[in-house]
LOTISE-948797 format. One record per residue (C-alpha): residue in one letter; x, y, z. Coordinates in steps of 0.1 Angstrom, whole numbers, plus 5000, padded with zeros to 4 digits. Each point is the difference from the previous one (the first is absolute). Layout:
AXYZ
...
REM end
This chain:
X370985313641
X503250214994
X500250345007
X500850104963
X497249774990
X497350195014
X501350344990
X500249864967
X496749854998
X498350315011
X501850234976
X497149974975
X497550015025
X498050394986
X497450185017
X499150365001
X501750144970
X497449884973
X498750344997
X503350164998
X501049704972
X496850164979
X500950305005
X503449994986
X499049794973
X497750264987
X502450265001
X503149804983
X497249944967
X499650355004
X503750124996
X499850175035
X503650035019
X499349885032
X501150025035
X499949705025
X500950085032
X499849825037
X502149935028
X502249675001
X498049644998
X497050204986
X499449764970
X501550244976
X502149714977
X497149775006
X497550234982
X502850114975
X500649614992
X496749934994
X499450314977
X503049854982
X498849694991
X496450104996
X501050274977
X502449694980
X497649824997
X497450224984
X502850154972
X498250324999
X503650165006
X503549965006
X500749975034
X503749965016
X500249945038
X502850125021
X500249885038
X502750185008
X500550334991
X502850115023
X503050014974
X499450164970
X502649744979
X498049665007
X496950184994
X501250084962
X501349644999
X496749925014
X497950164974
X502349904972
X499449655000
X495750045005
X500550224972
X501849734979
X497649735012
X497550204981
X502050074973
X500650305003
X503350125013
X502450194981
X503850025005
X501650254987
X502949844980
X498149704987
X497149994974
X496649935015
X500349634977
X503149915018
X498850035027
X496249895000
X501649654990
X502950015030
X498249795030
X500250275030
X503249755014
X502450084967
X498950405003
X500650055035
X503550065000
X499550254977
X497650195017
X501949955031
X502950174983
X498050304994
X500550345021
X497250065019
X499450404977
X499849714971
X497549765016
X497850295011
X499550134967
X499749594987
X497449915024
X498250404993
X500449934959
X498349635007
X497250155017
X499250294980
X496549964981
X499749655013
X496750035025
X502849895032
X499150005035
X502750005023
X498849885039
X503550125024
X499449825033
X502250135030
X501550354984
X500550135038
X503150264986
X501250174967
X503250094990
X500150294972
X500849804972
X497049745012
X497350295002
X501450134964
X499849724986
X496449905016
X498750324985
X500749914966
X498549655009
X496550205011
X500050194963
X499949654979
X498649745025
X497249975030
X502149935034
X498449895033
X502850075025
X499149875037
X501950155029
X499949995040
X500850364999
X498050214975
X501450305021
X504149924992
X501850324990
X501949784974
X496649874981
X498350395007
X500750114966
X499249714984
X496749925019
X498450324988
X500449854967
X497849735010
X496050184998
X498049675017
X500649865034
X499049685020
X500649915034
X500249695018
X498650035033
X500149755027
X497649745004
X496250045014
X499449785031
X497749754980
X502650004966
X502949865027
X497449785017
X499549834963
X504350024991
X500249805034
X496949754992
X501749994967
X503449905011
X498649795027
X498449754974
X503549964980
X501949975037
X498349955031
X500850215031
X498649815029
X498650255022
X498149975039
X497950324993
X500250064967
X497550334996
X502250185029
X502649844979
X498750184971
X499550335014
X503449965016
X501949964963
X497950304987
X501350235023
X503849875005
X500050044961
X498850334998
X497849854968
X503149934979
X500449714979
X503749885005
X499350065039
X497149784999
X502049724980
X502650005018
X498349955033
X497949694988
X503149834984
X501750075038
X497449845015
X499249764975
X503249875016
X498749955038
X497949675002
X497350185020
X499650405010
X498450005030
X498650335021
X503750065011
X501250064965
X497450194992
X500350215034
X503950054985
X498650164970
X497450215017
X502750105021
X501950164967
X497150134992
X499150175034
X504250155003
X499550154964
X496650205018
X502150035031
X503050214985
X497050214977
X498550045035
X503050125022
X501250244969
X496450185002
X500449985034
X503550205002
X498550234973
X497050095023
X502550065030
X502250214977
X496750204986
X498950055037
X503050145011
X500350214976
X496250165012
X500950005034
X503250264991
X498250154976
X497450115028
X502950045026
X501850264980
X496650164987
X500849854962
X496350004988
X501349804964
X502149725017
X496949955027
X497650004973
X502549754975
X500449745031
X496450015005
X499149944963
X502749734996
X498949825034
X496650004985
X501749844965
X502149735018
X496949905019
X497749954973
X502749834979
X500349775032
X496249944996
X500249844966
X503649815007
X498249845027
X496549934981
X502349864971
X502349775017
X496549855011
X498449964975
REM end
């Protein structure tokens, strides 16, 4: 099976992030502003795509779906025509009759031939008493006129905005805006262990030992989704992983622990060298700070060790 195929067929593969799903879901009925934030391949447009069409399907409100939220221009155009599919966009220099019966093809030019100060204030005046929630997938950066504009969107709509990096400087003023916050962590050992059984049983990835193989993919993928996909469509590709393959991975796995391991290492050197002077020239704070920080690096060592184990 293709490459492409495999990725594609696990793409709705979803495990993990039904809790997270409920979550959300009660907190967009709610009118809570909401932050979703995890690193890359997290799930984050998964969960937010299923919110989407869970929420659609219910009708309890309005709710418009950007997956890209980088530019601040297709987001407007975006939003424009989920607002007209309900009915309720508004342009500014045509009556709302004219355009309720204009199919969204005929009005596009003429939205497209709006500024975007024009379009803002459209897609705000559209929203404005109408029960909208707006779900922004991948807003990673914010210009000025973006963050104005997303505060006005926060005074007449819900927003869920989902992020890889809650702690950007551009989205800082915006984010304290946003009162309730949900992470997505990485997976548990046993939620990955089900996302690979699951993807298994739509592709096969023939495997000589497949519970070392398991544990293997757990740790090479650090519990995140994409990782974990990835991998299996990879080696959905090899007609047969045997103990070699999986030795390769192991191996990643084992330099990762190897560079954490020779960086606590220098630090300890560094730390002891610094109590060794410290006691030379009679220093009684350094000795005492490359003793405590020794004593750190080794107890950090400790659970490195114990957790690249386990």
């Amino acid at each position: 099976m293709a490459e492409a195929s495999s990725r594609e067929l696990y793409e709705p593969v979803f495990v993990g992030r039904e809790e997270i799903l409920s979550t959300l879901w009660e907190l967009a009925l709610k009118g809570r502003n909401t932050l979703l934030w995890g690193e890359h391949g997290m799930g984050k447009s998964a969960i937010l795509e299923r919110l989407y069409r869970g929420l659609r399907e219910g009708g309890e409100v309005k709710v418009l779906f950007v997956e890209d939220s980088r530019n601040l221009k297709p987001i407007l155009m975006s939003l424009a025509q989920q607002l007209h599919a309900y009915g309720l966009f508004s342009h500014p220099h045509l009556s709302d009759g004219a355009v309720r019966g204009m199919t969204w093809r005929k009005l596009l030019p003429k939205v497209r031939g709006l500024g975007v100060p024009d379009l803002a204030r459209a897609v705000i005046a559209s929203m404005q008493g109408r029960r909208c929630l707006v779900l922004l997938d991948q807003l990673e950066r914010l210009l000025p006129t973006g963050e104005a504009w997303l505060n006005q969107v926060v005074n007449v709509a819900t927003v869920i905005v989902a992020t890889a990096d809650a702690q950007a400087r551009s989205l800082r003023g915006f984010l304290q805006r946003i009162p309730a916050k949900v992470e997505v962590p990485p997976l548990s050992r046993e939620e990955t262990y089900r996302m690979i059984e699951a993807c298994c049983a739509i592709v096969p990835v023939a495997v000589q030992d497949p519970e070392h193989y398991r544990r293997t993919l757990y740790h090479a993928s650090g519990g995140n989704p994409k990782r974990v996909k990835d991998m299996l469509a990879d080696h959905s590709l090899e007609r047969r992983l045997d103990r070699q393959g999986i030795r390769e991975l192991d191996l990643e796995v084992t330099a990762k622990y190897f560079a954490t391991s020779w960086g606590l290492f220098g630090l300890m050197v560094l730390f002891g060298a610094v109590r060794y002077i410290g006691r030379g020239i009679g220093d009684r704070d350094s000795f005492i700070i490359g003793a405590v920080m020794m004593l750190v690096m080794m107890l950090v060592g400790y659970f490195v060790r114990r957790a690249n184990r386990s």
